[in-house]
N, C-alpha and C positions, 0 to 999 in steps of 0.2 A: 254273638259276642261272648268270650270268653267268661265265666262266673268269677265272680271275685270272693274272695277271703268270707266265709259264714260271719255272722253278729253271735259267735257261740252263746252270748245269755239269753238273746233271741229265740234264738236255736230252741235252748236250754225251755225255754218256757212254755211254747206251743209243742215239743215233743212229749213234755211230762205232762201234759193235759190231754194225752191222746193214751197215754197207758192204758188204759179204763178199755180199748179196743184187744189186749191181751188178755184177757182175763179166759178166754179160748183155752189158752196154751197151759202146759203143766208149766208147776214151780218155779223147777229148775230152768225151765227157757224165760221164761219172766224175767226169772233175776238176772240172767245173764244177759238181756235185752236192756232192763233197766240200770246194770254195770255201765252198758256201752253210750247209753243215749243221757245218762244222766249231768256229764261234761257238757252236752250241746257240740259234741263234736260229728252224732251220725243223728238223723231222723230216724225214727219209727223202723220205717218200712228199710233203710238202710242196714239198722241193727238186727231186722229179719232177717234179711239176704245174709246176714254176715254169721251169723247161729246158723243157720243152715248151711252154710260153707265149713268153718272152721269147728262147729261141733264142741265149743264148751262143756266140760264137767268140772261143778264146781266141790272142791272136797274142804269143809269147815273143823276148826276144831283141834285140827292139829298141831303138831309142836316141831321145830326145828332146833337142830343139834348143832350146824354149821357147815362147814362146806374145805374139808379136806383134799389139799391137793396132791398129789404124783406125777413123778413122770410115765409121759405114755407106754404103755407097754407095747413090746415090739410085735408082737401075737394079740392079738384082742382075743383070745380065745376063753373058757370059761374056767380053767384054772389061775388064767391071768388076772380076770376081772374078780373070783373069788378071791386071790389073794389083795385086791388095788381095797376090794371093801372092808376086807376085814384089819388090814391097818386104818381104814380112814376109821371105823368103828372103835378101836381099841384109841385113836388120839383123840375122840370126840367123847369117849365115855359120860369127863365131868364137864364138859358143856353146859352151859347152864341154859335151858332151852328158851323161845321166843314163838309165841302163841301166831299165827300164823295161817292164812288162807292158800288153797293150792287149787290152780286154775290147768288140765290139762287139755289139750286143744289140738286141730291137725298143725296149728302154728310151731307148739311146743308148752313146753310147762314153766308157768308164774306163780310164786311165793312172793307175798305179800303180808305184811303184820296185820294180822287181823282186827287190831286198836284203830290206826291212821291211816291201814291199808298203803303202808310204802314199800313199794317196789323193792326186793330182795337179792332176787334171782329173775331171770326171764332168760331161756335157754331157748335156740330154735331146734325145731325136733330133730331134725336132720342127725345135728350132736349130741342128742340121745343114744349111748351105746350101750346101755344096761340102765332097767329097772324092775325089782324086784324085793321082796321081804329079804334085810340083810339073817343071813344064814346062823339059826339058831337063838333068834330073838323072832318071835311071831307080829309084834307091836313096833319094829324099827323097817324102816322101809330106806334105800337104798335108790339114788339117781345120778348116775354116772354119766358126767359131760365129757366129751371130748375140745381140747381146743388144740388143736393142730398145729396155728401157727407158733406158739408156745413152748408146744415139746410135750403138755402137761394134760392129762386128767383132773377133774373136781368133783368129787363124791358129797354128793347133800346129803343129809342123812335125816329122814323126818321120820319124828314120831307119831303114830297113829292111836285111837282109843280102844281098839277092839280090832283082831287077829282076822275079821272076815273083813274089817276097811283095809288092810294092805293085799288082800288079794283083789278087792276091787278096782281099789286103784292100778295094778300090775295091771288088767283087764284091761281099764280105760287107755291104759297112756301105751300098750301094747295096739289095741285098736287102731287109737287115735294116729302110730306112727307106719301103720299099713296103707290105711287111707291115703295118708302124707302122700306115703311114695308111689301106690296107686295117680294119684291125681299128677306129681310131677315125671312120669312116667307119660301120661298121657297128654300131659304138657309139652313134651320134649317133642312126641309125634305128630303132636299138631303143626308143630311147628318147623320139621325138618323140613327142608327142602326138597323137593322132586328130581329124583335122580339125573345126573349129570349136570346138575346145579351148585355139587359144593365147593368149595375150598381145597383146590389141591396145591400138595406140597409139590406133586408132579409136573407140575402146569410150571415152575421155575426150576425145580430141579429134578427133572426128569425121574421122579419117582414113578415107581410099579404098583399093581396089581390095585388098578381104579377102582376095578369092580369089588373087592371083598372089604370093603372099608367098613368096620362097624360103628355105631353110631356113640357118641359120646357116652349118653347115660348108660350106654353095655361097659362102658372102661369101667373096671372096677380098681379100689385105692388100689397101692402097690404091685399091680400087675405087670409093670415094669421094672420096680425098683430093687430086682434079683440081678446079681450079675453086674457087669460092667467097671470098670474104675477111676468114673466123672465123680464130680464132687455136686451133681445137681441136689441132687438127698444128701440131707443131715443121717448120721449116727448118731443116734441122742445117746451118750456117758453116764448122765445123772442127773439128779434136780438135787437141791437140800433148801431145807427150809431156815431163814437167818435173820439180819436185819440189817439194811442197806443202811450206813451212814451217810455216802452223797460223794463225790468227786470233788477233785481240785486238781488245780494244776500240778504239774509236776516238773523241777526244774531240768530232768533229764530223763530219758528213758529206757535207763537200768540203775542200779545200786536200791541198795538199802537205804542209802542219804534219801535218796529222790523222794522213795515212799514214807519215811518217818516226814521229813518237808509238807509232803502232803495231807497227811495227818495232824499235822502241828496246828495246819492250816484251815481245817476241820474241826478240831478244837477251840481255834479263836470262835469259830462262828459258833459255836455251843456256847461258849462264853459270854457271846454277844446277846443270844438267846434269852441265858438261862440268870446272866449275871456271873459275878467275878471268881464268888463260891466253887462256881462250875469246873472239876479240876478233870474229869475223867467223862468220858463219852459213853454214853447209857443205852439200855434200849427203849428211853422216853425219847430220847435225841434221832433214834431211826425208826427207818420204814419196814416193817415184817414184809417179807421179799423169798421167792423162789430164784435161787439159781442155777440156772438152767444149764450145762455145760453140752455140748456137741459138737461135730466135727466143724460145722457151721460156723462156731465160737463161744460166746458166753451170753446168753441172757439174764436180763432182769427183771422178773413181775412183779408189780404192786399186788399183793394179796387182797387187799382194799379194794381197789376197781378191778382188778381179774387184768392189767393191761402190760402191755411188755414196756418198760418205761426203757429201755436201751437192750443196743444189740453189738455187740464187741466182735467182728470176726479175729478167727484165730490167727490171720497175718496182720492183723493190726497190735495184738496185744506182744508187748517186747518185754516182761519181767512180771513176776509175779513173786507174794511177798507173805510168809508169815511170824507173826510175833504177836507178845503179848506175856502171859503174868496170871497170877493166881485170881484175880479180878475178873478179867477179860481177856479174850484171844481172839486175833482181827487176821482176816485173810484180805490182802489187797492185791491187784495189779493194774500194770500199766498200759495204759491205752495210746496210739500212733495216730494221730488221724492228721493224715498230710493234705487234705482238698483245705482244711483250713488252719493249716500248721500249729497243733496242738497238739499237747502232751499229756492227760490225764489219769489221774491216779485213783481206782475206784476201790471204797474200803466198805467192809463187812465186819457187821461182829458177829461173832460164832453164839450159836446156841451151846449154852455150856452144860446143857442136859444130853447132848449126841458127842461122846467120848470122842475125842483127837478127830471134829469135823472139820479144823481149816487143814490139816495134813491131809486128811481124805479129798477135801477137793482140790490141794496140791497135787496131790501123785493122780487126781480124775483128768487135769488139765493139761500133764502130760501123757496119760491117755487118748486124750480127743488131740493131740498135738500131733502125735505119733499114727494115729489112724488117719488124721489129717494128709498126713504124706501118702500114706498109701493110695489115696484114693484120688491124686491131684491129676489131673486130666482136661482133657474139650469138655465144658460143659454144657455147650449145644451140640454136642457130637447125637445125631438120633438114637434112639435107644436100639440098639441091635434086634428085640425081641419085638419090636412094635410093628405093625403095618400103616399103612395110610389110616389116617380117622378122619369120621365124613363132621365136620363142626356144625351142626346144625342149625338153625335158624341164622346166624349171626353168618352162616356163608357168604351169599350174595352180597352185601356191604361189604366185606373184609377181601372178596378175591384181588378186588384191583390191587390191594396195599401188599400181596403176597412177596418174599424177597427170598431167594434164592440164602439157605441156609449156610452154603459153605464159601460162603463171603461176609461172613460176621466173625471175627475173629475177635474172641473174648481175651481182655487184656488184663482184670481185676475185677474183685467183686467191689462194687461201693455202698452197697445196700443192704437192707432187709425187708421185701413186700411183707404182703400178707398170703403170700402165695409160695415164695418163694425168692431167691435171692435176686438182686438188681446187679448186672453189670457193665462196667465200663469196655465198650468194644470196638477196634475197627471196622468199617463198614468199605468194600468194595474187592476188586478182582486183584488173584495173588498166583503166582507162579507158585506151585506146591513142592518144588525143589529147590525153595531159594527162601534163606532169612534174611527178611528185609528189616531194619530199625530207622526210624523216623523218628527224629524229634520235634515234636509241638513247635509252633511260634505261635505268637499271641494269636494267629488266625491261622487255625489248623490247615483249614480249605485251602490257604493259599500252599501249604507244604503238600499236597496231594494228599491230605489225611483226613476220613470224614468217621468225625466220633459219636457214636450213639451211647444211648444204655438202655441195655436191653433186662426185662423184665423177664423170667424165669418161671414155668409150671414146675413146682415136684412131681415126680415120677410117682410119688406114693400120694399124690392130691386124689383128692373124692370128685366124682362124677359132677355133684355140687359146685363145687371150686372149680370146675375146668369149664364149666359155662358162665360160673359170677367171672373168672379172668377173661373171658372171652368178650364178656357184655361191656367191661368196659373199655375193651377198643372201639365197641359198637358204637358205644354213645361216644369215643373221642370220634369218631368220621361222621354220626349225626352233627355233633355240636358247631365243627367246620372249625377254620384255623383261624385264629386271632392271634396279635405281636404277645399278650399276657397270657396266653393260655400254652401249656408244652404239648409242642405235635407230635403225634401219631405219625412214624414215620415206614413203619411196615410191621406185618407180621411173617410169625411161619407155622402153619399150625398143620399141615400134615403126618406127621408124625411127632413124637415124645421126644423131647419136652417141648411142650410150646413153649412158642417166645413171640414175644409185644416187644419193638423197637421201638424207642422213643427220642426227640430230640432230646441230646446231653446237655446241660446246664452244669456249666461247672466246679461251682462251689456249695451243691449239693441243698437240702431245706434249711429254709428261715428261720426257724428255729433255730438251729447249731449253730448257723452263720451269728444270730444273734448273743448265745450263749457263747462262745468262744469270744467275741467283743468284750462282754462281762468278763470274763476272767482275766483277759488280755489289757483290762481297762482303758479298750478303745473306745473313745465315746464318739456316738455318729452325731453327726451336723442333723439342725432342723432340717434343713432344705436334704439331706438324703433321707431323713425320716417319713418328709412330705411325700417325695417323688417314690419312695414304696409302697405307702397305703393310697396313694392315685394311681399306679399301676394293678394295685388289686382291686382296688373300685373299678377301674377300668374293663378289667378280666372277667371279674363279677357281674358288669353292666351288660357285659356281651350275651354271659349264660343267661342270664334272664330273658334278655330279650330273643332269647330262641327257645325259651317256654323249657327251659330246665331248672332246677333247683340240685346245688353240690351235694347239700347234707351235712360234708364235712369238713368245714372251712376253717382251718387253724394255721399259726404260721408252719407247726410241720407239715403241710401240705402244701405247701410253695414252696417254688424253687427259685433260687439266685444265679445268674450267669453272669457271665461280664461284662462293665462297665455298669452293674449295678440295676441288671434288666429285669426283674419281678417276673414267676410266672406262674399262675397258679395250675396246680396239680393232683393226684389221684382223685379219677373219675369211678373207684367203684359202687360208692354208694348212692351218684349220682342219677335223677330219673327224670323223665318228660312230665311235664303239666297233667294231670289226669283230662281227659278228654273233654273237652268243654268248660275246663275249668283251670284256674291262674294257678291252684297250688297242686303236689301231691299226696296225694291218702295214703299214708305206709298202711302196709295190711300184713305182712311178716316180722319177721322178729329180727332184729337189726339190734346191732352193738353200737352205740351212738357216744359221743364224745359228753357227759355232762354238762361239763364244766364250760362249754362252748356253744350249749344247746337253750335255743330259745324256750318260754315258757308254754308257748305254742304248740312245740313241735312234741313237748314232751309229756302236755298233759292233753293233748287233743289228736297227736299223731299227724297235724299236719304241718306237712315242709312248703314251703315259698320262695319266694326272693322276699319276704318279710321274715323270714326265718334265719335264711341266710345273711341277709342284713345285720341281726341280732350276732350271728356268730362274725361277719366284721368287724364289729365296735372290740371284741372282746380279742381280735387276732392284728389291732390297732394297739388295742392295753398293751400286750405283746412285744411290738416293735418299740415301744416309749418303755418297757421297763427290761428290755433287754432278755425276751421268752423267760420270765418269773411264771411259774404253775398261777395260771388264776385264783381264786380263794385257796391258796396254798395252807396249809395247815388244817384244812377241812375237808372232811370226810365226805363221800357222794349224797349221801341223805341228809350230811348236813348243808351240803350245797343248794340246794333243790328248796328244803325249807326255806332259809336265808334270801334264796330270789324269788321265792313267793311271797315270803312276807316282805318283798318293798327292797331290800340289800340290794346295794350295786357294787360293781366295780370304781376304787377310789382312784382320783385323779393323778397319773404318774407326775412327777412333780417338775418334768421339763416338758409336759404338756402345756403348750398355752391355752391358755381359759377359751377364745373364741375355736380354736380346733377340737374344746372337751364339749362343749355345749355341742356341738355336731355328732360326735361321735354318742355320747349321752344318750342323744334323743334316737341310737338305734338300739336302743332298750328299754321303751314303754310297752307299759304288760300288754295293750294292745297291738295288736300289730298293724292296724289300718291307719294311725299314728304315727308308725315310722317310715324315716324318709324312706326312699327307693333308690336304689345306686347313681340313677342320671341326679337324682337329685344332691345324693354325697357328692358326687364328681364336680358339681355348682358351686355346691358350696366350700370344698376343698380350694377351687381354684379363687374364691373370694379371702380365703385364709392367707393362698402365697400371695396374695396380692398387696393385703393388710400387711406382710409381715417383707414386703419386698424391700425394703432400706433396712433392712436387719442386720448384723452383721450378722446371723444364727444361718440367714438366708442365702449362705454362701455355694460357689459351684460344687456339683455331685460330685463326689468322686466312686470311686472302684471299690466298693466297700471288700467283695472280695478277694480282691486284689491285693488289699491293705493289708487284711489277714495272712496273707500267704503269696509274695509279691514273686515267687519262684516256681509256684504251681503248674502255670503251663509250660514252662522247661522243663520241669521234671516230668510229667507226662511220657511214657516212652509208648511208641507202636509196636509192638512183636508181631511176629507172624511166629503163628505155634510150631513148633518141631519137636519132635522126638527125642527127649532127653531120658539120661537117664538117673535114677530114682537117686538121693545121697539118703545115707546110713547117719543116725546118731549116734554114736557109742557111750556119751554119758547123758543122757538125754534130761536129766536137771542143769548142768551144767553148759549146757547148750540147747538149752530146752527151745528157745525162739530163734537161735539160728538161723540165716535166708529167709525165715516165714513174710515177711513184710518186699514185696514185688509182686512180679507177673504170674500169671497162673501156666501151668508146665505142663503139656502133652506126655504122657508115659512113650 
């Protein structure tokens, strides 16, 4: 029988009466044992195994300056990294530091305030690409992250007390990231297949040379990403550091009219805020944000959580916009987004300490515009430079799903993974001397057109990243196919780029589908509100009971199709039951959603279907307040205090009381308390029942449909050909031209 969920105070009480058995061990392993066992989240002898695995050094006493961002540099080389530190160093100078504990590990490195010991930073080693005494200060120490999906570097900068602790620290966390890669090096080998067992791209499309395939962890980043003129890789342009004011609609998408409109609009809500007084938009009213610009399009990171809060590609964006005055100067542009026919206007204020920075990322955006063209192409075309790659472990699951590469015909990007870009594609057989165009009808299939989207490796991805993408088609063909969950409908991983096909859902995550409502002031009927959050309990009820736990359950992680079908979505943080037991033990270092995250998962490291539950109730808050940021206006650490100390989420106010009492009760600090999905599923359906003479309880309709009631018309199928490139010649003046369509074979 499966073990069920610890009694963590339990735990808690017979573990710390057993310490008195370490008195053996030096200091340093004590404390780091009594770090881990003092939760009641590991036993004794578990928190031994685990110091002996992961190899803690703990470093006390130190000071942190903050944590400086950049974009990546194209070279990691060590004039590159010298220079990425000595600007974070020069803008962190008057910092005002924060006392602080440093935990370095084969995991990666944790900062923590040394006062309440809250979580700071927690980096996996992996994204360790420099650590070192920043150069010409002997007492400042230097920890350079990489985050790749981003575009962006973040440089810590921590102060030490004495000029021989930053060389021991370089020591440690140098150590600590050999080992790392020793151990997932010998991981990879354990685990590869025995030859003539792997993955080939050959086995459907008659690829060569079986025999010389090297093994994943040999690909090294970028070893592809020379050459060619796909648009699989980003050219990252530039970042600038600003302050996000927020989006609004836009009543058209170009002029100057549209974006002051939008702005106007952004104003009331300041107003609404701040009070009447409120005449001008501040940077109290935004978010400090990197903007990230690249061929790709245009990102935006919360500085705050480190997370990409939107991703604009650059054939969606139709106008871009600056103005402003002795005060203030705002850079905006306009956003296309036709899967749920909205028009949005996203505005910036400029930092008015970086001379003429909304012109600079004007004339950057038609740099990434204009490189954009150049490089538009197949971008499943395999990489010319690549040979067969043998995918290791995850082989023998994945062969059967393999699909024939040059029957995927990429039509538009819809996406932004975490890997790389998502797009919308034909799927089946094409006469390679003939353009065919199709247009969609409400049921593709019946037009001979079968649409996927297909999910994208960069060329420049880490050895890392090309087995986490890997892993989670694994676990979508573990988990089996359910009506709420999106199938897995092939891969092609023989050659560069890989690609994960998956069933397309048409009007893209929950999220947007709900935001786009909100601004469009469509308000959805109870009875569609119901029939979403019982479709996700449904999806959820399935994972559970094949002993997996999501991880990361929010509405943007579901998807909407037609006639309003729920389906929940990305499997990569997703994992199986530890073995003999009902929940998972994270043991690595994972990026986890906060604000979504039970108190479970986050002070004891264990995941469930009581965990996921918790992030239910909070991806239900969600659907009833039209995707509102949970605790919005609160900071991660403030969030984290506020749900420890008793804060919940308040009741949206076209929630009925008997549907909040349900939901509610999947947020008791304990988790052996909250219900279990078969058990939401019960009680949801005693809700529509109570509420069945309602008029609230009226038929579902096509929520995405509603949105955008022309979408699958417009839809078009190309079969790519050989076009050839158009010329801008005033390239402001025409700066978005053609960008918003198909994507175009040189």
């Amino acid at each position: 029988m499966a073990e069920e969920l610890p009694d963590f105070e339990a735990l808690k009480r017979q573990t710390m009466m057993r310490l008195t058995e370490l008195s053996v061990m030096d200091e340093e392993q004590r404390i780091a044992i009594f770090e881990m066992v003092k939760d009641g989240s590991l036993t004794v002898e578990e928190a031994v195994a685990e110091v002996k695995r992961t190899r803690p050094k703990i470093f006390t006493g130190l000071k942190f300056l903050g944590s400086s961002p950049a974009l990546r540099p194209r070279k990691q080389d060590d004039a590159a990294i010298a220079s990425v530190v000595s600007k974070a160093h020069a803008a962190l100078k008057k910092a005002k530091p924060t006392k602080i504990n440093l935990v370095a590990s084969t995991l990666g490195i944790k900062l923590e305030t040394a006062a309440e010991e809250e979580l700071i930073e927690n980096n996996a080693i992996h994204t360790i690409i420099h650590a070192a005494p920043v150069p010409g200060s002997s007492k400042l120490f230097a920890i350079v992250v990489l985050q790749s999906r981003m575009g962006l570097v973040f440089t810590d900068i921590v102060q030490v007390a004495k000029a021989k602790e930053a060389k021991e620290l370089e020591s440690v966390i140098r150590d600590r990231r050999t080992a790392a890669r020793k151990a997932a090096l010998a991981a990879t080998s354990a685990s590869s297949p025995a030859s003539g067992s792997t993955t080939s791209e050959g086995a459907a499309d008659a690829s060569k040379d079986e025999s010389r395939r090297p093994t994943l962890a040999a690909s090294q980043p970028g070893a592809d990403a020379q050459g060619g003129d796909d648009d699989s890789d980003e050219l990252l342009i530039s970042a600038h550091m600003l302050h996000y004011v927020g989006s609004a609609p836009a009543p058209k998408d170009k002029g100057e009219d549209a974006v002051l409109a939008a702005v106007e609009a952004l104003r009331e809500q300041v107003k609404e805020k701040r009070g009447p007084k409120a005449k001008e938009v501040t940077v109290q009213d935004a978010t400090p944000a990197m903007l990230v610009i690249s061929t790709e399009g245009l990102k935006i990171v919360d500085l705050a959580s480190k997370e990409v809060v939107s991703t604009s590609f650059i054939k969606a964006i139709s106008h871009q916009q600056v103005f402003g005055g002795k005060k203030a100067e705002f850079f905006c542009f306009i956003e296309v987004d036709d899967r749920r026919s909205a028009i949005d206007c996203h505005v910036f204020l400029c930092d008015r300490g970086v001379k003429k920075q909304a012109d600079t990322i004007y004339n950057d955006v038609i740099i990434a515009v204009q490189e954009a063209r150049k490089r538009l192409g197949n971008p499943f075309r395999p990489a010319a430079s690549s040979r067969n790659q043998q995918v290791g472990g995850a082989a023998p699951i994945l062969a059967p799903l393999q699909v024939p590469r040059r029957q995927l015909r990429p039509i538009k990007a819809i996406g932004a993974g975490q890997f790389g870009k998502v797009y919308l594609a034909a799927y089946g057989d094409e006469d390679d001397e003939e353009v065919a165009t199709t247009t969609a009808t409400s049921d593709p299939a019946a037009a001979g057109v079968d649409l996927r989207a297909v999910k994208l490796l960069r060329k420049s991805a880490s050895s890392e990243d090309k087995v986490e993408f890997l892993r989670e088609a694994e676990t979508m063909v573990r988990l089996g196919p359910h009506e709420n969950l999106v199938r897995l409908m092939g891969v092609v991983v023989g050659r560069l780029p890989l690609l994960v096909v998956l069933e397309y859902c048409q009007y893209g995550d929950l999220s947007d589908v709900l935001k786009a409502c909100r601004k469009k002031g469509m308000q959805l009927r109870f009875a569609e509100q119901l029939h979403l959050i019982k479709q996700l309990a449904s999806g959820m009820q399935y994972i559970a009971s094949r002993g997996f736990v999501h991880m990361d359950l929010a509405a943007r992680n579901c998807l909407l199709h037609r006639n309003s079908v729920l389906k929940v979505a990305d499997f990569g943080l997703t994992h199986k039951h530890d073995e003999g037991k009902t929940y998972y033990k994270q043991r690595g270092v994972l990026k986890l959603s906060v604000r979504w995250l039970a108190i479970d998962a986050f002070d004891h490291k264990i995941f469930s279907e009581k965990s996921d539950v918790w992030s239910y109730g909070v991806t239900v808050w969600e659907v009833f307040t039209y995707s509102k940021q949970p605790y919005t206006g609160n900071k991660l650490q403030e969030v984290l205090k506020m749900v420890r100390g008793g804060h919940r989420l308040s009741r949206p106010s076209r929630c009925p009381e008997d549907l909040w009492r349900i939901i509610a009760s999947c947020w008791d600090r304990d988790p052996r308390r909250r219900p279990t999905f078969r058990k939401l599923l019960r009680g949801l359906e005693q809700v529509a029942s109570a509420h069945a003479s309602d008029d609230a309880l009226q038929e579902v309709r096509d929520v995405g449909g509603l949105l955008n009631q022309n979408l699958t018309e417009q839809i078009k199928v190309l079969t790519l050909k050989k076009k050839k490139k158009s010329s801008v010649a005033d390239p402001k003046s025409a700066l978005m031209k053609g960008l918003t369509g198909v994507v175009d074979e040189e």
